[in-house]
Structures are given as C-alpha cells and as structure tokens.
C-alpha positions in Angstrom: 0.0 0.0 0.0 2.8 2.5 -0.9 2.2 5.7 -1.9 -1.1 7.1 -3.6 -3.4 9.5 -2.2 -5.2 8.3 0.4 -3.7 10.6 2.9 -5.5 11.8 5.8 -5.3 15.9 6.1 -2.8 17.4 7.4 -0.6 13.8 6.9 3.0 14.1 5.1 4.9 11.7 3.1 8.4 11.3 1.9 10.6 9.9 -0.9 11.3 6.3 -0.7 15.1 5.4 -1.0 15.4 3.7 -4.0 17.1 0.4 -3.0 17.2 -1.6 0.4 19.9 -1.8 2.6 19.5 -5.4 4.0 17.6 -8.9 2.9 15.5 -10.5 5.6 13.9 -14.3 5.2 10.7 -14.8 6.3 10.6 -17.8 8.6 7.0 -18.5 8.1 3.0 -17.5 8.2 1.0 -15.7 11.2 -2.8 -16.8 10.9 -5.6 -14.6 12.5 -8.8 -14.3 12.3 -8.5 -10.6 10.5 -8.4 -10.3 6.9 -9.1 -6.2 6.2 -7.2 -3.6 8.3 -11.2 -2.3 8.9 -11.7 -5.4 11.3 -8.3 -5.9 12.6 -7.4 -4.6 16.4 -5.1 -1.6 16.3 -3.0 -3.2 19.5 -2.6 -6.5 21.3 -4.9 -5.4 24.2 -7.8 -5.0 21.5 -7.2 -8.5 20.7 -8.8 -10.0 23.9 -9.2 -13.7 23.9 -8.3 -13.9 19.9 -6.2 -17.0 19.6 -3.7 -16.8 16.3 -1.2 -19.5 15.2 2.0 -19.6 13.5 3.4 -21.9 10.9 6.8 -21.9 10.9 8.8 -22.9 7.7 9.6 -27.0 8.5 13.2 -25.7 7.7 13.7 -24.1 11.1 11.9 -26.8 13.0 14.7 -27.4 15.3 15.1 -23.6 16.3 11.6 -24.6 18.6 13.7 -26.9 20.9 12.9 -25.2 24.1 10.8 -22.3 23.3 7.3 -24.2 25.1 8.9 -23.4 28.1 7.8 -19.8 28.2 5.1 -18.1 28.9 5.1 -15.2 26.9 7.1 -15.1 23.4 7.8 -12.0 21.3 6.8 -12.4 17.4 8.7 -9.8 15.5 6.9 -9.8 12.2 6.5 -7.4 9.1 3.6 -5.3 8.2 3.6 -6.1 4.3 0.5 -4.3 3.3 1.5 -1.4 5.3 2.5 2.2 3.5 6.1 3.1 4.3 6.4 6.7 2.9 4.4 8.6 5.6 6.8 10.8 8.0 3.8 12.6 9.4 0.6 10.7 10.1 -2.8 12.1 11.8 -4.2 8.8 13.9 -8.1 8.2 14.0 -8.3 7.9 17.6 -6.6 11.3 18.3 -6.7 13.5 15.2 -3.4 15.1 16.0 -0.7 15.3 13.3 2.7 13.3 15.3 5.6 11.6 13.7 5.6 8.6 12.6 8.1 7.7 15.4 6.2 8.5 17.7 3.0 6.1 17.2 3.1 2.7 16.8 1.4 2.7 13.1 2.0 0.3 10.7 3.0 2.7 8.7 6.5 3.7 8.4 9.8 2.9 6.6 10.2 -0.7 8.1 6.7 -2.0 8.7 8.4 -4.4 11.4 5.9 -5.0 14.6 6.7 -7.0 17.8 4.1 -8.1 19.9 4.7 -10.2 23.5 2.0 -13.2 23.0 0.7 -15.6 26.0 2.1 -18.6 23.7 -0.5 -21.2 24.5 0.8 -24.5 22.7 3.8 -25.5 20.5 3.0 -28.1 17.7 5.1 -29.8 15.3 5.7 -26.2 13.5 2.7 -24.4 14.6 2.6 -22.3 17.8 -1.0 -21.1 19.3 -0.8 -17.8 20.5 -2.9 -15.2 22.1 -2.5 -11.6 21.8 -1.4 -10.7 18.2 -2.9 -7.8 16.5 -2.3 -8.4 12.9 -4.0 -9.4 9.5 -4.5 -12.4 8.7 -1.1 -14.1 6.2 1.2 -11.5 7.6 5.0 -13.0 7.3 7.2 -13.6 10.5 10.1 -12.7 10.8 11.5 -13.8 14.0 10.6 -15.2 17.3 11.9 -14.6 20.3 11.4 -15.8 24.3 10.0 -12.7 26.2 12.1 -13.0 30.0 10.4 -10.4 32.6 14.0 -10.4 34.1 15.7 -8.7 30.9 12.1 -7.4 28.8 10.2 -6.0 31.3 11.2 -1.9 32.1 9.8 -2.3 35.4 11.9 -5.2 36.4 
C-alpha cells in the first residue's frame, strides 16, 4: 500500500530510498482471524481472547527446541501491506498530526511490529498464541522468548 493519495489531512509523506539496505527471510506464516485492516485490532490489548497460530517454515523446526517453556514469546513480524512513505501521520483515535516515530502505526519505513503473545501450545511447526494484532497471512520474521528479568522496564 505504498504511496497514492489516500492521505489523511494534514498527513505528510516522503521519498522512498530507491534500494534496500539489507535482505530479511521470512521464517513463516501468522494466521488470525482478520483479513481487512477495517476489522483488525489496532494493539494486542484490543485482541482479547483472539487466539492466532504460527506456521513456521519446516526448515527451522529445530530452532523450537525449548521455546514451550515460556510463557510469553515476542513475534517480530513485518507489516507487508503497510505504506512506508508517511513521516507525518494524523491517527483516528486522536486526530493530532505526530511523527511517525512516535506512534506505533504500521506505517512507516520498516513496517516491522513486535508483539509479547501468552504462547499457549507449540506443535510440530505451529505455535498457538494469544494476543497478536495483525492481518491475517502476515509473514514472520522472528521469534523470540520474552524474560520479565531482561524485557520488562519495570523489572
């Protein structure tokens, strides 16, 4: 959804570098029950009770060893029909102009989210979650185990 008009007033948007700078793989598929942005929470509290999965790749089956033992996992994963050229955005819920920085929007130059998931069940290659606030056949691109001890700011 780069560029093109559909700007909200009072929104500004910046030239796109023409190349990348680095190649990511994407280790798999998140499932959720959203499949328009209209429907889809805009955090992981809005999710409630939603339970996702995630299909990882078989390739990286063996990078699972251990992970059921958490609680909580972090699922870094990339927004890919998110628009990447706005600098300035106006948000629905406060209709004040802030930068882009500042919010967590999906749209920005690297539409790369992390959300901390109650991880629920691990498997073969699919992990239940509950928690994530994305559409529906968004790509991973990393998981991670979320430690209170070393996460958590108010440690």
């Amino acid at each position: 959804m780069e560029g093109g008009d559909d700007i909200r007033p009072g929104e500004t948007r910046t030239e796109l570098p023409p190349d990348f700078d680095a190649g990511l793989y994407f280790i798999g598929t998140i499932r959720t029950p959203w499949r328009n942005r209209a429907d889809c929470p805009k955090n992981p509290r809005e999710a409630g009770d939603a339970v996702s999965t995630i299909e990882l790749d078989p390739r990286y089956a063996n990078a699972l060893a251990g992970l059921e033992a958490y609680r909580h996992i972090l699922v870094l994963y990339f927004m890919d029909r998110a628009r990447r050229d706005l600098v300035i955005q106006v948000p629905r819920h406060s209709g004040v102009a802030q930068g882009t920085f500042a919010l967590r929007s999906p749209a920005r130059p690297n539409p790369i989210a992390v959300s901390v998931v109650e991880l629920l069940g691990v498997e073969g290659t699919v992990l239940t979650v509950r928690g994530l606030d994305c559409l529906d056949g968004t790509p991973l691109l990393d998981l991670k185990p979320y430690r209170p001890a070393v996460d958590s700011p108010d440690r």
